[in-house]
C-alpha positions in Angstrom: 0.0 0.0 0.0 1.3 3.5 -0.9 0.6 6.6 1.1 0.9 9.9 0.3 -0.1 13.4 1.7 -3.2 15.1 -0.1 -1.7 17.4 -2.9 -3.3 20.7 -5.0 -3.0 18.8 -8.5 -1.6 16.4 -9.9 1.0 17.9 -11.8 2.4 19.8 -8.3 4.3 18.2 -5.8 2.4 17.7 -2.6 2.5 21.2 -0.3 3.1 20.3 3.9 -0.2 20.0 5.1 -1.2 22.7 8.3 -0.2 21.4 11.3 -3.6 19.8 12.1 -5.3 18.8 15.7 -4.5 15.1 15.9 -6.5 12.4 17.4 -5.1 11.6 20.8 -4.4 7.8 20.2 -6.3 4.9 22.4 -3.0 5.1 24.6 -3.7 7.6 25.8 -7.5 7.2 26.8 -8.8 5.1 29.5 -8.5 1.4 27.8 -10.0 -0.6 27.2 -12.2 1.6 25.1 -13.0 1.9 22.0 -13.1 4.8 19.6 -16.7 5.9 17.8 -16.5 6.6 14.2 -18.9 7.3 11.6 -18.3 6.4 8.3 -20.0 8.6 5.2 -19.3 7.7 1.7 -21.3 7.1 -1.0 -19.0 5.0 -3.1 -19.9 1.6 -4.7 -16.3 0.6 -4.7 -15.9 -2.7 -6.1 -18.5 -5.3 -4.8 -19.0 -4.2 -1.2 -18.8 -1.0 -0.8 -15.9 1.4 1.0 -18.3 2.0 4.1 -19.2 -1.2 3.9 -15.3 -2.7 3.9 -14.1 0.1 6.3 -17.0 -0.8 8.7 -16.0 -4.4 9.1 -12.1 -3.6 9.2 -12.7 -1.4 11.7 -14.6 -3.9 14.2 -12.1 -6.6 13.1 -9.3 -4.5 14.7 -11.6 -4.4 17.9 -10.1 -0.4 18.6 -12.4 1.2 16.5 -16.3 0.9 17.1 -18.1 1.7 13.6 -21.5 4.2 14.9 -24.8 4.6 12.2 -24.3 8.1 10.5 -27.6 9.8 12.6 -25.9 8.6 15.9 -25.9 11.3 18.6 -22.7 9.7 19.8 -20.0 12.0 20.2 -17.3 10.1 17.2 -15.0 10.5 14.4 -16.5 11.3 11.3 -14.1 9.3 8.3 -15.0 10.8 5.2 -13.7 9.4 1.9 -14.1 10.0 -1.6 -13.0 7.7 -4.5 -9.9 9.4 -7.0 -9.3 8.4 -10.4 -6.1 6.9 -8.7 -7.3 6.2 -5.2 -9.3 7.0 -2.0 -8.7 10.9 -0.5 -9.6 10.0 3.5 -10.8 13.4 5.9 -10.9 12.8 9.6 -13.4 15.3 11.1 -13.7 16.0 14.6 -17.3 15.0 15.7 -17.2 17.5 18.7 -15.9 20.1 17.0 -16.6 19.6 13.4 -12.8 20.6 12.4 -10.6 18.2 9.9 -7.9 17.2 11.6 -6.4 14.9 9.0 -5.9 14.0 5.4 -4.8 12.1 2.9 -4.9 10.0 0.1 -4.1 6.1 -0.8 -3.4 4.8 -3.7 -6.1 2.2 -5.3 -5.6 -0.1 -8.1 -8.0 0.8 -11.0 -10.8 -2.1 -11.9 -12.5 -1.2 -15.3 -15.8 -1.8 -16.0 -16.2 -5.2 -17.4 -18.8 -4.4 -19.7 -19.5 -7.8 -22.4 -20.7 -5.3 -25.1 -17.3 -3.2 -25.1 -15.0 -6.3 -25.0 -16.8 -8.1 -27.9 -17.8 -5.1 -29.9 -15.1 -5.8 -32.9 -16.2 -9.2 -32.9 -19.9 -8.4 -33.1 -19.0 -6.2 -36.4 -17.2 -8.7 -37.9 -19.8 -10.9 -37.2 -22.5 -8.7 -38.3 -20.3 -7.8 -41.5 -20.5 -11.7 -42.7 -23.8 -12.0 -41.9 -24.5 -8.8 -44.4 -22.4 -11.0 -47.1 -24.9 -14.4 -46.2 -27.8 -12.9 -46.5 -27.4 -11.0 -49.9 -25.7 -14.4 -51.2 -28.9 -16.3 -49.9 -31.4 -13.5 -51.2 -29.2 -13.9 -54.7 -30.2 -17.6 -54.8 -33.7 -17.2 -53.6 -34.5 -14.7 -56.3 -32.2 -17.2 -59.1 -34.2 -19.8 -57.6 -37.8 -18.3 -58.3 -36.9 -17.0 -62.0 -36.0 -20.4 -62.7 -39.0 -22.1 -60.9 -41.7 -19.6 -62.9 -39.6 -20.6 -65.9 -40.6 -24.4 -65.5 -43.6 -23.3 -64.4 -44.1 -22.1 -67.9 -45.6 -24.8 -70.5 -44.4 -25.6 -73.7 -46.1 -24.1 -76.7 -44.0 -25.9 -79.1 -45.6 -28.8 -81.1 -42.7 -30.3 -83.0 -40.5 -32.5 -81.5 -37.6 -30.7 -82.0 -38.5 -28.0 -79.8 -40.1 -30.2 -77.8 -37.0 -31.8 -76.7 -35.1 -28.2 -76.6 -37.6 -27.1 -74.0 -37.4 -30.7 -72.2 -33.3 -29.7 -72.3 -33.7 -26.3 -71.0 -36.3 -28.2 -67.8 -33.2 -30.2 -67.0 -30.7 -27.3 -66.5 -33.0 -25.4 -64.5 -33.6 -28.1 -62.3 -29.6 -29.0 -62.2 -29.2 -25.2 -61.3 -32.2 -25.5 -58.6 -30.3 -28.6 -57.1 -27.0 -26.6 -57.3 -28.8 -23.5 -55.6 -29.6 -25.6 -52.7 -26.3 -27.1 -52.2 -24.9 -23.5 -52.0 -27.7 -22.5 -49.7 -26.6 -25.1 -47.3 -22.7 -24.6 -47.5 -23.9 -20.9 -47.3 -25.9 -21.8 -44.1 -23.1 -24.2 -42.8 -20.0 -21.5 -42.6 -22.5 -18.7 -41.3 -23.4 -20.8 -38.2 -19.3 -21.6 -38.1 -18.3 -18.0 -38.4 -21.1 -17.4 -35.5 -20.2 -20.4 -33.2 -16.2 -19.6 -33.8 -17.6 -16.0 -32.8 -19.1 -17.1 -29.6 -16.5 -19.6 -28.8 -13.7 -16.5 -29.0 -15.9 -13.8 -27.1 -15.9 -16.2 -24.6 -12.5 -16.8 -24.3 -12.0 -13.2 -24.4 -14.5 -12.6 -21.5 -12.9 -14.9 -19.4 -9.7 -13.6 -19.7 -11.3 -10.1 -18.7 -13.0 -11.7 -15.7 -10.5 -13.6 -14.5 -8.0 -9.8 -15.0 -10.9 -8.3 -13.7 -11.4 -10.4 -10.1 -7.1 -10.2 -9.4 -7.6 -6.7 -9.7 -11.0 -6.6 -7.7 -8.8 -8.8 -5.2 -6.2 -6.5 -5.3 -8.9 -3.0 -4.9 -9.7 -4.8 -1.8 -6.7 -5.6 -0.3 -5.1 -2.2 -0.8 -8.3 -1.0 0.8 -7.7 -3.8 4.0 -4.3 -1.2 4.1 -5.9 2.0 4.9 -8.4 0.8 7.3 -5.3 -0.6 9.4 -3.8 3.1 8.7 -6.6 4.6 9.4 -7.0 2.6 12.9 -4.0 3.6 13.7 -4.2 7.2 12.9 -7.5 6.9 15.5 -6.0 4.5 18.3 -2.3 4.2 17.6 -3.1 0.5 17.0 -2.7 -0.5 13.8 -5.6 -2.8 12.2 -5.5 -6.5 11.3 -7.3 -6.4 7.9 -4.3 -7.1 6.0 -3.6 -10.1 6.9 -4.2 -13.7 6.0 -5.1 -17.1 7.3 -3.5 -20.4 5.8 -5.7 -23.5 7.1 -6.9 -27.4 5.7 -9.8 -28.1 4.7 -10.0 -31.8 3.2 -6.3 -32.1 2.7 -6.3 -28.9 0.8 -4.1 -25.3 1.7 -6.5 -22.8 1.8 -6.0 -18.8 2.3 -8.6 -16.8 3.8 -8.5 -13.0 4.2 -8.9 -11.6 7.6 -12.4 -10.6 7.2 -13.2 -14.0 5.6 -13.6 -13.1 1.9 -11.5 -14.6 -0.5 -11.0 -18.2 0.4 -9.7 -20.2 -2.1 -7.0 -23.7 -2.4 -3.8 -22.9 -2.9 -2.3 -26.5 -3.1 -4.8 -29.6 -4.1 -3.9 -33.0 -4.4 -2.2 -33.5 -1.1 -2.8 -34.6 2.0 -1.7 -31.5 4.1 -0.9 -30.8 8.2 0.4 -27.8 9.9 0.6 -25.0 7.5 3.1 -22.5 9.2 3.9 -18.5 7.6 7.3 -17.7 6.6 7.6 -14.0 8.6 7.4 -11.9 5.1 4.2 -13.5 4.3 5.0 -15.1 0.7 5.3 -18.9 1.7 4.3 -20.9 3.4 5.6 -24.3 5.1 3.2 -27.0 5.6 3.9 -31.2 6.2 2.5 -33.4 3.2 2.0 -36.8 4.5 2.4 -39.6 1.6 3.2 -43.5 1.8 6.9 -43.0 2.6 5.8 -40.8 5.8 5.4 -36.9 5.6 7.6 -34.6 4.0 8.0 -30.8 5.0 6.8 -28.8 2.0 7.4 -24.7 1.1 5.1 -23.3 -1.5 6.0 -19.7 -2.9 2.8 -17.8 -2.9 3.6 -15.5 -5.8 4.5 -18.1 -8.8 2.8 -20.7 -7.3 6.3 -23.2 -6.8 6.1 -25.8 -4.5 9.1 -28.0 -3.4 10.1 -30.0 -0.2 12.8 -28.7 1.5 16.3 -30.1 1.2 17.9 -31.5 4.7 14.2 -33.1 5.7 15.1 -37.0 6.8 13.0 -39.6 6.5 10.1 -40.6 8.5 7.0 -38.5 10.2 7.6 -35.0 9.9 5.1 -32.7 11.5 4.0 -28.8 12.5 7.1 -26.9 10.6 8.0 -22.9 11.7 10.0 -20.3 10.6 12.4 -19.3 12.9 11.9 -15.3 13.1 14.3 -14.4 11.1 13.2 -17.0 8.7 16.8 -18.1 8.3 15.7 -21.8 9.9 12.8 -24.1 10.1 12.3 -26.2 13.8 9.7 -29.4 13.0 9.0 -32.5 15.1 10.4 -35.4 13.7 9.0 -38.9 14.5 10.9 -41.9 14.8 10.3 -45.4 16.1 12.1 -43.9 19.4 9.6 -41.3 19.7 9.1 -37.9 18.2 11.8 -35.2 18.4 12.7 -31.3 17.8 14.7 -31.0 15.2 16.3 -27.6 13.1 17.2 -27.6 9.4 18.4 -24.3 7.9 15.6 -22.9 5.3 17.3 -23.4 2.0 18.3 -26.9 3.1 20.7 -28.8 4.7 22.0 -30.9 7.7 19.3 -31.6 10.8 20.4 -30.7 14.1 17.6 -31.8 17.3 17.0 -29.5 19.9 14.8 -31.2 21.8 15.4 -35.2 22.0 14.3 -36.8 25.1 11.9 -39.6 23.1 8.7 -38.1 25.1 7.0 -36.9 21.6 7.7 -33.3 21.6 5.7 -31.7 18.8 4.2 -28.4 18.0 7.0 -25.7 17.8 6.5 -22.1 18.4 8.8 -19.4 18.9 9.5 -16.6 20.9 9.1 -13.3 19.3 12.3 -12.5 19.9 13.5 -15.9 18.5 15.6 -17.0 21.9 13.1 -19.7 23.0 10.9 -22.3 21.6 7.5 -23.5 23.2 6.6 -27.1 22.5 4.5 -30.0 23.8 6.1 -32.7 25.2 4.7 -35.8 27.5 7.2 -36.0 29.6 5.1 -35.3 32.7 2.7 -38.5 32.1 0.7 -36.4 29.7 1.8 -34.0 27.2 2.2 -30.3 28.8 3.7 -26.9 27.6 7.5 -26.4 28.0 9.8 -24.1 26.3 13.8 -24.4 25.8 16.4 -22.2 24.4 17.3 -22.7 21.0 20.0 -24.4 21.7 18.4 -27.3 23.6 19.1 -26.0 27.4 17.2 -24.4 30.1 14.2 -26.5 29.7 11.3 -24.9 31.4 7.7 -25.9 32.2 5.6 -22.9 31.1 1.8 -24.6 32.4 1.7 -25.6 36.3 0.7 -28.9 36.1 -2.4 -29.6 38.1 -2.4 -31.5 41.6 -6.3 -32.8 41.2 -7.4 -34.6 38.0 -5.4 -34.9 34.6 -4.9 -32.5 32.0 -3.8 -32.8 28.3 -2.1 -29.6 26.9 -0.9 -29.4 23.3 -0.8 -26.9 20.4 1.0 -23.5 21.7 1.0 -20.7 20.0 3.5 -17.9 21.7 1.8 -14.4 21.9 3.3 -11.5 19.4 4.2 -9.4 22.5 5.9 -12.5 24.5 3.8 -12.2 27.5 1.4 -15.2 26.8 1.3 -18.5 25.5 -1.8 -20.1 24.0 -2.8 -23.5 23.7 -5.7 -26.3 24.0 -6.5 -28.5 26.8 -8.5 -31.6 27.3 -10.6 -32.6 30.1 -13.6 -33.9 28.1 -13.5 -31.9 25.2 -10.3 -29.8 24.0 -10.9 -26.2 24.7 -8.4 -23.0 24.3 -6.4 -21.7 27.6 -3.3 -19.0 27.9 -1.0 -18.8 30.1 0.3 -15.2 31.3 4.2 -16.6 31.4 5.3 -13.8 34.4 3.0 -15.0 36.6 2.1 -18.7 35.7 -2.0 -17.4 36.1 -4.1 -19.9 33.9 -7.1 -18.4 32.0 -9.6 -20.3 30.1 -10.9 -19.0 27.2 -13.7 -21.2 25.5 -16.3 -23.4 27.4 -18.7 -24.3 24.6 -18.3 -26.9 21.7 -15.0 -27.9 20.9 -12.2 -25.7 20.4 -8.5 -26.3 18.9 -5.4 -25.5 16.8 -4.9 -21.3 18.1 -2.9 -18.9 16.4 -2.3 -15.8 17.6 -3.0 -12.7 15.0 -0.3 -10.1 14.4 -1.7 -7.2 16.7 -1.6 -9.6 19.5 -5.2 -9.7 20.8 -7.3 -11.6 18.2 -6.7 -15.6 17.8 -7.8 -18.0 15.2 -8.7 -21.7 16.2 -10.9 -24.5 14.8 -14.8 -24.5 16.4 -16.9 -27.4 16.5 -20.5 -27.1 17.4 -23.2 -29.0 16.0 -20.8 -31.7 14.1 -19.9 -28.9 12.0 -16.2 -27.6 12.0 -15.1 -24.5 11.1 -12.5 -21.4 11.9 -13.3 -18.9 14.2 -11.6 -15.7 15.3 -11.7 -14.5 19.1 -11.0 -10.6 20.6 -9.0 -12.1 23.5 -9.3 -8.8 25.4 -13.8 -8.9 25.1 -14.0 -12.4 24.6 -16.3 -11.8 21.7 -16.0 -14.7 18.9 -17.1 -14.7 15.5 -17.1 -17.2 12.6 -14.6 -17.0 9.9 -14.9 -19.4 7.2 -18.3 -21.1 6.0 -16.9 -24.2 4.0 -16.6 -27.2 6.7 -13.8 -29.3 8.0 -11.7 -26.1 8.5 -8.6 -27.0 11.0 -4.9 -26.3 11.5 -5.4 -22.1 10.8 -1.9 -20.2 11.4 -2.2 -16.5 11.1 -0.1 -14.5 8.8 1.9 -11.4 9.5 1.0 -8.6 8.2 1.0 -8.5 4.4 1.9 -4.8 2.6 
């Protein structure tokens, strides 16, 4: 996403804006509240409209509380209005009435795909042979009539001679009738191949225009995702969440889903897929790809497209793949007939190295945001429980106090963006999401209903993805960790395994 400050024309270069009133950030207001805005545009956009998009980033980022335009509520009034080249973006004081900000963002243009414009040459050319078929047809229709009132005609000759002239001529009209028709038809025949060859291109042409037409519709909307997270943070100081992604399965498939659910669509088909992981610049991702020989670790490129497995990988089960944060190596759990162990390859391939190998089937790797420890599950305390290690295998720590009444079963951590919190599932009866606060150790529970697995933490820190299962139907759901409000993210069942992207530019 570009940004730029509002400018006179186009052809000047952009003056310093007055020093304008700005909007104390959310930091500096009693948290946790949330800031009122009221939206007012009248722009379409592309599909939903920019109210409507900029209404449902805003509650996504769970700082900014969209208000109806006649509320009496005291709010921010974002006004936008669509540019030939982007969106121009007016923050107005509600109290006050007063601008206090501007400026403009840069929007891909999506043309109009209008079927008459794109097949217009076609259509002439079309219509141009037809011209041609019917004044050949109307040729032989009106040959075809002289020479049917000429049979029509009867002899007035008595002799034989002319007799048998006439009987002649009766025979070459009737050649030239048969002839006629054969023409008619081969007439007929390449007219309805000139129209279907017609129809078959315009089609082909429209669906290249479509299929232009919804990458740059995808693209409209994802540049739009930007400035709501700019404009949240111009508000709050808390940047928004809209532009970012979610890989997840669904039936062995990779699937990406944007943050506010729309554009979900299989990346990788064909495979049966575990564990998808983000590299931290958000154009591949890692994933494990189970086969007959055991499960190989997997990187897909997300611009071309490219999938290979990566080189180093040994033999045998190998399961829920990260990026280190520096993306320079990948930790995996790697299974063996001795157990399952941590293990570290670089990125771009080569010799294994095992962090954690204590034959207790440690799985799940997460890391620190500062990339010093790793969490993991492990089983070493009877059942498996949350512990985290340097990256070099030593000071092994239990990060979840293990219980002294009844059993618990803790797997899947996910270590908070800001370090202070690690979340995970636990069993007793169903699985269900917990985090654990790591300076004090304090436990908090954070679904009850259903059944609840596989959390990822979001890049702003306070929103987590996880699979949902109520009703025999599974599917992924988002949670505001702060409110505890939950919401639905992806409608096609059998949704599991979501990791959250950072944030995509």
């Amino acid at each position: 996403m570009v940004f730029y400050q509002t400018s006179p024309t186009r052809h000047h270069r952009p003056s310093p804006p007055p020093a304008p009133r700005i909007i104390p950030p959310i930091a500096m207001l009693s948290a946790p509240a949330r800031m009122n805005v009221v939206v007012m545009s009248t722009e379409d956009g592309v599909g939903d409209s920019v109210k409507t998009i900029l209404e449902r980033d805003f509650r996504l980022s769970g700082w900014v509380r969209p208000l109806p335009v006649d509320s009496s509520a005291i709010a921010i009034v974002v006004k936008t209005v669509l540019l030939p080249r982007g969106l121009r973006v007016t923050l107005t004081d509600g109290e006050t009435g007063r601008d206090v900000r501007t400026g403009e963002f840069l929007l891909p243009s999506v043309a109009t795909a209008d079927s008459l414009v794109v097949s217009d040459s076609l259509s002439r050319d079309l219509a141009a042979k037809e011209a041609v078929t019917k004044a050949l047809l109307q040729h032989n229709v009106d040959v075809a009539d002289s020479l049917r009132r000429a049979q029509a005609r009867r002899s007035s000759f008595w002799w034989p001679t002319s007799r048998e002239r006439f009987a002649r001529a009766q025979q070459t009209r009737d050649s030239l009738l048969r002839v006629l028709a054969h023409a008619d038809a081969d007439i007929r025949a390449r007219a309805h191949q000139d129209s279907a060859q017609c129809d078959s291109v315009r089609l082909q042409r429209l669906q290249h225009v479509s299929t232009q037409r919804d990458s740059l519709i995808r693209a409209w909307r994802w540049a739009l995702h930007g400035v709501a997270d700019r404009l949240s943070q111009w508000i709050t100081g808390h940047q928004g969440i809209a532009q970012s992604r979610v890989a997840y399965v669904s039936n062995g498939e990779l699937r990406l889903v944007d943050a506010d659910g729309a554009n979900d669509h299989a990346v990788v088909r064909g495979e049966t897929i575990m564990s998808p992981s983000w590299r931290h610049d958000g154009k591949a991702v890692i994933y494990s790809s189970l086969g007959d020989a055991g499960a190989r670790i997997v990187r897909i490129d997300l611009l071309t497209g490219i999938a290979a497995a990566v080189a180093g990988i040994p033999g045998g089960l190998n399961i829920t793949p990260v990026y280190s944060p520096n993306d320079q190596s990948i930790i995996f759990a790697h299974g063996t007939e001795h157990g399952t162990d941590l293990v570290a390859v670089p990125a771009t391939g080569g010799a294994a190295r095992r962090i954690v190998a204590d034959g207790h089937d440690s799985e799940g790797p997460s890391f620190s945001p500062d990339g010093r420890r790793i969490a993991f599950s492990t089983a070493k305390a009877r059942t498996p429980q949350i512990y985290s290690v340097k990256v070099d295998g030593t000071d092994e720590r239990l990060e979840t106090p293990i219980p002294t009444v009844g059993r618990s079963y803790r797997t899947s951590p996910d270590w908070s963006p800001d370090g202070r919190a690690i979340v995970f599932e636990q069993q007793n009866g169903n699985f269900q999401l917990w985090m654990v606060t790591r300076a004090t150790g304090e436990l908090r529970r954070l679904t009850s209903e259903g059944e609840n697995e596989d959390p990822s933490w979001a890049p702003d820190g306070r929103h987590i993805v996880y699979t949902c299962t109520q009703k025999h139907a599974r599917h992924l759901c988002v949670m505001d960790v702060d409110t505890g409000n939950s919401w639905q993210l992806t409608s096609n069942g059998g949704g599991r395994l979501a990791a959250w992207s950072p944030m995509i530019d």
